[in-house]
Phi, psi and omega in degrees: 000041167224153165205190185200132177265122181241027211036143246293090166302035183011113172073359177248176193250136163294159176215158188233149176210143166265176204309295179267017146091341194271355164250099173266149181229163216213125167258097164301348163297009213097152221273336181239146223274168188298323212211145156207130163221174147287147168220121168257042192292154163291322201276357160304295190284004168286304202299327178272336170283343146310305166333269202303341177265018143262022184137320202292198159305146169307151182262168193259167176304151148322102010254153166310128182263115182278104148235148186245146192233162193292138195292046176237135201209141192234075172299081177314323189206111184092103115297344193259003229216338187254140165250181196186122166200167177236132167342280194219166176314127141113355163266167181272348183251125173272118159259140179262138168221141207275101164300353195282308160234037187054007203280121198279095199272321207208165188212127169234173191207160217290329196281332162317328179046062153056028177245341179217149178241216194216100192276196170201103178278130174090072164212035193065359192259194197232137163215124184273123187181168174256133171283139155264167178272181172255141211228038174128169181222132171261157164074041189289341183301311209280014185279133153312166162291302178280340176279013176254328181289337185284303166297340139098174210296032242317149188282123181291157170279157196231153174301145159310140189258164192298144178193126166348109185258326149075187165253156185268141176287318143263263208221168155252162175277357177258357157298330159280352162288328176296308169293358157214021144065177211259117171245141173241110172297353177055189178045025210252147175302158165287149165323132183077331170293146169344067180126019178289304202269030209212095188286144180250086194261051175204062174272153167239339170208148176227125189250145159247167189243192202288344180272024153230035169271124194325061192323359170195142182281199170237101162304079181297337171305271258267005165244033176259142182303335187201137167325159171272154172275151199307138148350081213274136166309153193241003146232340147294320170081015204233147191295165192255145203227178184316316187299333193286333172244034171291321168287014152274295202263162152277176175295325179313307181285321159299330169296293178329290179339262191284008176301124159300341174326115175299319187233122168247115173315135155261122216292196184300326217258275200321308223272325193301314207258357150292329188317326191311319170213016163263142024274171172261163225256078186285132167234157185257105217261050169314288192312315186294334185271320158313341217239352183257338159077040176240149179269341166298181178244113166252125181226199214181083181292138181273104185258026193276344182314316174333171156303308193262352156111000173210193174314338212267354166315342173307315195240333167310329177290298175309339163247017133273338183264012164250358186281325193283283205315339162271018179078007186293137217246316157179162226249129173247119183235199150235166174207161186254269196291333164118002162315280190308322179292296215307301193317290163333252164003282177343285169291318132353296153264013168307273189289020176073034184215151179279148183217142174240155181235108151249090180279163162324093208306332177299290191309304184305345167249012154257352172231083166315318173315324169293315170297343204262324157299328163320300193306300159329286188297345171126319206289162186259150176226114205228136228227118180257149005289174174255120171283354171301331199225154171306302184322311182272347171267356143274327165292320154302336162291312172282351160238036184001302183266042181286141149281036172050171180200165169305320181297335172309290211310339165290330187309293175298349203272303195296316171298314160289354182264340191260357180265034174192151190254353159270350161238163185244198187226143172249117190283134161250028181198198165074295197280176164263350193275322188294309190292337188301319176268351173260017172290337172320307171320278102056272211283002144316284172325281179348279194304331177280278239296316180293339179285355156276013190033037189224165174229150172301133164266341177218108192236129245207133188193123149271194221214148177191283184272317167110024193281344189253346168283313171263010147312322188266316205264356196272344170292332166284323190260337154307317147338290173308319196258350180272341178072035196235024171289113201302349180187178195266143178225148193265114156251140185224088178310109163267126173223174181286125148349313197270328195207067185263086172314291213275015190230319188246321166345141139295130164305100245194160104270148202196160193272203195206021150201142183337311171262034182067007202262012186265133140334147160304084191257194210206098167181161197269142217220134177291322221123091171335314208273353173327117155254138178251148172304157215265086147266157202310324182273099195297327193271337178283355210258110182192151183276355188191134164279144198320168173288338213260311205294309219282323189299306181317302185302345196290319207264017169102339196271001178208172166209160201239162154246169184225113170235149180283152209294317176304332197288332187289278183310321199277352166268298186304345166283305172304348106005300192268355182264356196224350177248329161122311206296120162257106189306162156281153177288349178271330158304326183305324195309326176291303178319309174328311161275001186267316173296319161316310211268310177305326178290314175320326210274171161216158190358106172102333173284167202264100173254115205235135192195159191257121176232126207270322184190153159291163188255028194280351173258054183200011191306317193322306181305311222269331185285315168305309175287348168242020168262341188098342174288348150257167194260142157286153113214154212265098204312110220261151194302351179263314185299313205296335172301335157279315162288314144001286172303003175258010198263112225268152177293149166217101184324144175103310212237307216255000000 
């Protein structure tokens, strides 16, 4: 609310200055503007109270005092600093603004026809200028019954009086619009609904509604600076070609595998049975940031929303429905913690298809609950290793009590799907067509974040195959490489202590099951032969990370942590005690690390992080830990060193 009239100045400029003094903008007709009114619209006074709930001036009360100057225009000071945006697609007015402290300086609208714009003096900026008398109040429609009573009879408006349009001396505003493009942020209320004039700085959640669930995934290949390296036959040690996994996958999905694509459609079938519970839900973990006494912002796509309670349905649907359509009789997997057998079942049965499970024997007698759902869904659950399969009937000889690991259970998974040529086998993590279908997750995110007026500054995923990391983070970091990213962003992979591929891993090829029967992939890697300890997160404990993810760390885009399992829980209770969500153990690790990144951060940045599912099939954990019964432990340098050495030579490469 300052300005100032000094009277009439021949040949000098009016000015605008923002909130923190670092943009000044120069109106070059002269010090006084053509026109002034009142305007009581909603979308004047919308646009400052957006504003202002980044950051900017408190917006003034209803009606707004408007003055307009001839559209020549000088950004005298801070140039690096003005922005430019409108509330939502399809309004007329742009407004210029200081990124530097939200302060909303000028405006234009399509009825001006580019000879004059619009400040708004008594709005927190600062203006140097000569006053006019005031020549109408405009929008009275847009008023209460009481506030048109309070203000009393409204005025006609007097014509703009005549003024010079001449040539320009500096710039116009919409060239500076050309040059430095439009942000429109979304998610802003419509005009006329309930709280639209009412900043709301306490928002908790951002919904998209379903005709904005994504029609095509995101091929993070087709922005990578250098290929990941290719797939080795695992007896040439030579890359691998369609015919070599055809007897797993179908072709759609062997397409998928190896697409340069930027964008792959999703089909119709797929997108109907996302509706079920996509888009998922972004929230802003206010309690939780208060309760931790940080000045950063932590928000958090829910993927717990699901049928099966977590991310992986994203590609359990879409590899069933490509699997049906090829005629596949039925689908053989593994699972850890059993999100993915769930998910797979799920899905399955939608399309009418058998699905068999060889979870993880720690795990299958630590979540019964999880078996009882497969079973639900029509599917067999088989607890690995196994007496069903040769793989699992040798491993069981030499160890009766072994606890399995992911890598057995793909073993048996791969030997029964390959012992019929109608069935196949489905991956819930690893490959690239599987992270290739949770980019939905991402690319979701992408929009709540604008509809929140925020960018990440740190985006956060834990990590075990790595399909829910990169589901949230490769639409982002595609970004960064497309060179269309809104600020530099920090990526951070958490993975377990007890199984730290990407922290301790060898850069490797290596198979990606216990028993050799997998392609040669390239990525950091424990050691086929790796067993991890039978710790709660079930679903991270795998010996090696996607290709995709691991290519990424090679090239710099990311970086991993390793935490240990109390710290992980003892962050997913403060979590649940303050978010509501009681987390999966395998989730905790991302709260863990998004609370590491949040302390870290400073004032005002952004921590963004994927909590993959709930833990309501996971009370056993929830139960140790708050009884005190669990342990950390840390994988000591001679075992990782022992497995490490199993991991086979390849000429060329390892």
């Amino acid at each position: 609310q300052h300005f100032k009239s000094v009277g009439s100045h021949a040949g000098m400029a009016a000015s605008v200055t923002c909130k923190c003094r670092a943009v000044v903008v120069k109106f070059l007709q002269g010090r006084q503007p053509v026109h002034r009114l009142h305007c009581c619209c909603y979308d004047c006074v919308g646009a400052l109270v957006f504003a202002a709930g980044k950051g900017g001036p408190a917006a003034p009360e209803r009606p707004l005092d408007l003055v307009y100057f001839r559209n020549d225009l000088e950004v005298a000071q801070g140039a690096d600093k003005i922005g430019f945006f409108k509330l939502k697609e399809g309004y007329p007015t742009t407004r210029m603004y200081a990124t530097c402290c939200w302060t909303v300086l000028a405006g234009d609208h399509p009825a001006y026809q580019n000879k004059r714009i619009v400040s708004y003096p008594g709005s927190g900026l600062t203006m140097d200028y000569d006053t006019i008398e005031l020549r109408g109040r405009v929008n009275d429609a847009d008023l209460t019954a009481e506030e048109r009573a309070a203000l009393g009879a409204p005025f006609p408006r007097q014509p703009v009086q005549p003024f010079e349009v001449g040539p320009i001396q500096g710039t116009t505003f919409q060239d500076l619009v050309d040059k430095h493009g439009i942000w429109i942020p979304g998610g802003v209320p419509v005009r006329g609904t309930p709280g639209w004039l009412q900043q709301d700085s306490e928002t908790t959640k951002y919904f998209l509604s379903e005709k904005d669930i994504p029609t095509h995934w995101y091929n993070i290949q087709a922005d990578l600076p250098t290929p990941v390296p290719p797939p080795l036959h695992p007896g040439t040690q030579q890359p691998i070609g369609p015919a070599d996994l055809a007897p797993l996958f179908p072709m759609a999905l062997i397409e998928q595998e190896v697409s340069l694509e930027r964008y792959i459609e999703i089909p119709k079938e797929v997108r109907d049975v996302y509706r079920i519970w996509r888009p998922s839900p972004l929230f802003r973990a206010r309690r939780l940031e208060k309760a931790l006494g940080i000045k950063s912002k932590i928000f958090y796509k829910y993927e717990g929303v699901s049928p099966s309670g977590s991310h992986k349905p994203n590609t359990s649907v879409p590899q069933a429905f490509y699997n049906k359509q090829a005629g596949t009789k039925k689908l053989c997997t593994e699972t850890g913690a059993g999100q993915w057998g769930c998910s797979l079942a799920f899905a399955g049965k939608v399309f009418d298809l058998p699905v068999e499970v060889f979870q993880v024997k720690v795990s299958y007698k630590q979540k019964p609950y999880r078996r009882a759902m497969m079973e639900t869904w029509g599917a067999t659950c088989y607890a690995s290793p196994s007496q069903e399969t040769e793989v699992g009937r040798q491993i069981l000889e030499k160890d009766p009590d072994c606890p399995g690991s992911l890598g057995i259970a793909i073993s048996e998974a791969c030997e029964r799907a390959a012992a019929t040529e109608e069935n196949k086998y489905a991956l819930g993590s690893v490959l690239n067509h599987v992270l290739l279908h949770q980019t939905v997750t991402g690319i979701e995110a992408i929009k709540q974040m604008e509809m929140a007026g925020e960018y990440p500054d740190v985006l956060v995923g834990c990590t075990g195959g790595g399909s829910n990391f990169g589901g949230l983070c490769f639409p982002f970091i595609g970004q960064k490489l497309r060179g269309e990213a809104k600020k530099a962003i920090r990526v951070v992979a958490v993975e377990p202590a007890s199984c730290p591929s990407l922290t301790k891993g060898k850069y490797a090829y290596d198979f990606g099951d216990t028993a050799q029967k997998t392609p040669l992939v390239k990525s950091h890697t424990l050691g086929h032969t790796f067993m991890p300890p039978p710790t709660h997160s079930g679903g991270l404990r795998y010996h090696a990370m996607a290709p995709l993810i691991s290519h990424l760390k090679e090239l710099g885009e990311l970086e991993a942590e390793a935490i240990p399992q109390l710290e992980c829980f003892e962050a997913g209770s403060l979590f649940a005690n303050t978010e509501g969500i009681v987390p999966a153990p395998e989730a905790n690790h991302a709260v863990a690390g998004a609370i590491r990144a949040a302390k870290a951060a400073k004032e005002g940045q952004v921590v963004l992080f994927n909590l993959c599912g709930h833990g309501h099939f996971d009370m056993a954990a929830w139960t140790n830990y708050n009884e005190g019964n669990l342990t950390d432990y840390d994988f000591p340098a001679a075992e990782v060193a022992m497995a490490l050495a199993g991991i086979p030579l390849v000429e060329g490469h390892n």
